[in-house]
N, C-alpha and C positions, 0 to 999 in steps of 0.2 A: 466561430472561435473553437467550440471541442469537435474534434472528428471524430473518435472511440473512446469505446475502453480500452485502455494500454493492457489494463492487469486489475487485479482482485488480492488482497495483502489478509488474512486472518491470523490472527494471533491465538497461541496454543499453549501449555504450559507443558507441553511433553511433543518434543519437533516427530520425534521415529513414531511416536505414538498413532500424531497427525496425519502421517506422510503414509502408515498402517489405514486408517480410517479413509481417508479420502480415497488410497488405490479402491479400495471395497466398495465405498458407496459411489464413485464417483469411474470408478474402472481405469485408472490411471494406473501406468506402468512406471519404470521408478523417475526418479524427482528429474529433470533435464540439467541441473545445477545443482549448489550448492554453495550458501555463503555465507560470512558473516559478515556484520558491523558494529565494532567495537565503540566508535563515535556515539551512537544510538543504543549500545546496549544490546543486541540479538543475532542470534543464527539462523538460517533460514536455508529453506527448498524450496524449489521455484517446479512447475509443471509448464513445459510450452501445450499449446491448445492448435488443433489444425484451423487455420484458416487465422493466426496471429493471435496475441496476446496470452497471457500468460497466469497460473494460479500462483499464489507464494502465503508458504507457510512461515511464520516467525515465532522464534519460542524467545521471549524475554533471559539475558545473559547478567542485567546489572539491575540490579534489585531495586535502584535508585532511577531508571531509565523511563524515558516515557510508554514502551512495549511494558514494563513489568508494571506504571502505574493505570496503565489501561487495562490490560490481564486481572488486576486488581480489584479495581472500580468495577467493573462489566462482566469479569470472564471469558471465555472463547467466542467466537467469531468473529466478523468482518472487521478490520481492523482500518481499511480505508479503498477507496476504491480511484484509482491512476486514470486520469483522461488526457489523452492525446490532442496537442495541441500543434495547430502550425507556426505560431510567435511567441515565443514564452513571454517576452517582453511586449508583446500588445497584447498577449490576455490577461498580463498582469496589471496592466493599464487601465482595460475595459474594464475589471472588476474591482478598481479601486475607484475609478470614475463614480461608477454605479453604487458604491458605499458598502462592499463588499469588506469584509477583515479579511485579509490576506496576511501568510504567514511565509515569510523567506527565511529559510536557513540550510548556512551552508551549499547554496549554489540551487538545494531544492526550495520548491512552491506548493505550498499548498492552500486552500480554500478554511479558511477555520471553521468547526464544527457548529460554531453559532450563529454563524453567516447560512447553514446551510442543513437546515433541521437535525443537526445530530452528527452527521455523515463528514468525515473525515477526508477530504477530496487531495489529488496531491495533482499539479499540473506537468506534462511530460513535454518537452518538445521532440517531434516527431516530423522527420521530414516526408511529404506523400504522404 
């Protein structure tokens, strides 16, 4: 069912701040993108990685959003981590079969966090 990790999503309360910290500990040159989502509430920089997948930094935009009630709850870090799947629709199957809480919205999937020790999983389909 999962082939990778897609990408790595952390949540920050200062994106330039972020996007400062990571070049330095992390040796990253600048963001590869840059985006937001008003739907969701946040803006974001994304880092491509050699060899596929991707870092993404998100700073909570809507106070009310679930980025700014997790920045809240927890503070900074890992915000969810993206697996690459070959069937969206059959691993959403396999993991509801299996009694998994699975979370659709808006087109995305994710794994809920009490299905899966804490860890916020979101499912990508990915062709190859």
């Amino acid at each position: 069912m999962i082939k990778r990790i897609d990408h790595v999503v952390a949540v920050v309360g200062d994106l330039e701040a972020g996007i400062r910290a990571w070049q330095n500990a992390l040796g990253l040159g600048e963001p590869s993108r840059r985006s937001a989502d008003t739907r969701a509430g946040y803006i974001a920089a994304a880092f491509d990685l050699p060899g596929g997948g991707f870092l993404e930094l998100i700073q909570p935009t809507d106070p009310a959003g679930p980025v700014a009630r997790r920045l809240e709850r927890a503070g900074e870090g890992v915000y969810l981590v993206a697996l690459a799947v070959e069937d969206l629709g059959a691993a959403v199957a396999s993991l509801r079969a299996r009694g998994v809480q699975v979370i659709e919205d808006g087109g995305q999937v994710f794994i809920h966090p009490r299905s899966a020790n804490g860890v916020l999983f979101q499912l990508i389909q990915r062709a190859g």
